[in-house]
C-alpha positions as a Python dict, from the first residue, in 0.01 Angstrom:
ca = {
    (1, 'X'): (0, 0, 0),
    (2, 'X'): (191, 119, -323),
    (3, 'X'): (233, 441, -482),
    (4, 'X'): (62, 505, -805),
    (5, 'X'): (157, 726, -1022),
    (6, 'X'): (-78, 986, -1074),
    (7, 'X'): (-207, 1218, -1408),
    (8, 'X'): (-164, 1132, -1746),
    (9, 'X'): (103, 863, -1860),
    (10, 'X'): (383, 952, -2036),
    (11, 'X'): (416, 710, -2309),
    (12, 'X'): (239, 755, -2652),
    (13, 'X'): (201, 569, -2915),
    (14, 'X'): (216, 875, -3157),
    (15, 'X'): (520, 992, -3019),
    (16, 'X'): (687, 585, -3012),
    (17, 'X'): (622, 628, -3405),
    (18, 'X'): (793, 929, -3441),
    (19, 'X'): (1072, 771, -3281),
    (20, 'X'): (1062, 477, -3509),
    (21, 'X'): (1055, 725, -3798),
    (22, 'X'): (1347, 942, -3697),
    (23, 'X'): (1559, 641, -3604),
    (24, 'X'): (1546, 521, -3989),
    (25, 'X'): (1588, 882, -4135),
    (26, 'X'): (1844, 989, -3916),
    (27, 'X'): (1682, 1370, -3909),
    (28, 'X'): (1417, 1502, -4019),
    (29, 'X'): (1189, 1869, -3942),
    (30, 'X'): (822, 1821, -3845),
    (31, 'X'): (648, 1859, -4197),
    (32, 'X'): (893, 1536, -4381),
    (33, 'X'): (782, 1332, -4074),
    (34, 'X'): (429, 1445, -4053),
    (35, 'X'): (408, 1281, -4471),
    (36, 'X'): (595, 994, -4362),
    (37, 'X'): (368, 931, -4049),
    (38, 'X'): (46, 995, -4304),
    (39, 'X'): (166, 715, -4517),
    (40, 'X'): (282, 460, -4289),
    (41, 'X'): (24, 530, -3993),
    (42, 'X'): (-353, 617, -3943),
    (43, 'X'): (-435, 984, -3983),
    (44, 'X'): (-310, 1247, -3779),
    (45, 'X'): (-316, 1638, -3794),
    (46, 'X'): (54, 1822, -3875),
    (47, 'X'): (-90, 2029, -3487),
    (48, 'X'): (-35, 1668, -3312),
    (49, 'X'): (281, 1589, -3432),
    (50, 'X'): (455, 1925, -3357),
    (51, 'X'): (274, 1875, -3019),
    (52, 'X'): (460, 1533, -2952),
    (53, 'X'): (782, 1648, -3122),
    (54, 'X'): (754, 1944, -2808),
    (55, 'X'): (636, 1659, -2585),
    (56, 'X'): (917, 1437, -2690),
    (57, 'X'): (1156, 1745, -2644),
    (58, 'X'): (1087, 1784, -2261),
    (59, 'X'): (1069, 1469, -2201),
    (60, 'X'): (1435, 1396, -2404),
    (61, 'X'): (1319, 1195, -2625),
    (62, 'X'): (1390, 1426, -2939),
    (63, 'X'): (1719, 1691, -2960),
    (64, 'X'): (1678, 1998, -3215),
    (65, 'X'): (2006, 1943, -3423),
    (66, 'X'): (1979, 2288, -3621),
    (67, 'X'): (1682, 2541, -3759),
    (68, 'X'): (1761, 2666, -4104),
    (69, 'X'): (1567, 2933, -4280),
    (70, 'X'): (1443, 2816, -4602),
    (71, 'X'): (1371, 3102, -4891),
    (72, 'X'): (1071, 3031, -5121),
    (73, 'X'): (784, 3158, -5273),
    (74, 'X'): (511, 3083, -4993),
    (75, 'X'): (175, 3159, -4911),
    (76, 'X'): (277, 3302, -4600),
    (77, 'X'): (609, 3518, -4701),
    (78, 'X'): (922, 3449, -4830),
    (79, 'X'): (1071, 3240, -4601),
    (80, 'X'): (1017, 2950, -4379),
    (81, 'X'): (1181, 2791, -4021),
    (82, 'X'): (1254, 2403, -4066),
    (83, 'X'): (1400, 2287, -3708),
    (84, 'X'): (1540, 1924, -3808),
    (85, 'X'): (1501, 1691, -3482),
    (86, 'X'): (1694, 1376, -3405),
    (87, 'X'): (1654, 1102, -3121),
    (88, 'X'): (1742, 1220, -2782),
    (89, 'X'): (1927, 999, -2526),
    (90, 'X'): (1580, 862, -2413),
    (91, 'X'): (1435, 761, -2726),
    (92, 'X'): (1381, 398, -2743),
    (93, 'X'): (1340, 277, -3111),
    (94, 'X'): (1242, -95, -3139),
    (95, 'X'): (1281, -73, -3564),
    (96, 'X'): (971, -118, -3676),
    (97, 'X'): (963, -263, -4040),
    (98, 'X'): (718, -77, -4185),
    (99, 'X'): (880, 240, -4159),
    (100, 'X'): (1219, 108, -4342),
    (101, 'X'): (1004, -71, -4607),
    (102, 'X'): (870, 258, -4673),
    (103, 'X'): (1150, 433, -4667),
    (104, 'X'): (1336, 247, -4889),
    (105, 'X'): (1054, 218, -5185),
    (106, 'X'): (1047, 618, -5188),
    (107, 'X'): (1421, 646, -5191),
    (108, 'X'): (1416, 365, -5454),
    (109, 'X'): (1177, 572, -5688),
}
């Protein structure tokens, strides 16, 4: 008789493409990777990616390298929090193409 591990898994597909995305951009704070993952991926709310980017926190698969405070004219004040995340020591990017294809026709533009 073997153990089996119980509750939810731990791997996610959403979170495996945010890995793929940060691994080509180097950094990036959760609204530049939620328009990256809109472009290259099916539909997703910005809600579910800041979910997985706290997911991917816990589970060290993402590092917060710094949180700047960003002044502007928005609709909710004057300024606004980015928190830039990179790949932690368990993130396991297998370079998908898509995502550098991407990548390189917007920085091309």
């Amino acid at each position: 008789m073997g153990f089996e591990k119980r509750g939810r898994p731990t791997y996610s597909v959403i979170r495996q493409n945010i890995i793929e995305i940060l691994y080509y951009l180097g950094k990036g704070y959760g609204y530049d990777i939620y328009k990256i993952y809109r472009a290259v991926f099916p539909k997703i709310t910005l809600r579910s990616i800041y979910y997985h980017l706290n997911k991917g926190i816990t589970l060290g698969e993402f590092k917060i390298e710094k949180i700047e405070k960003e002044k502007g004219d928005y609709s909710w004040g004057e300024t606004a929090e980015k928190v830039y995340y990179v790949l932690g020591k368990n993130a396991k990017p297998k370079g998908y193409s898509r995502i550098k294809e991407y990548l390189s026709k917007e920085n091309g533009k």
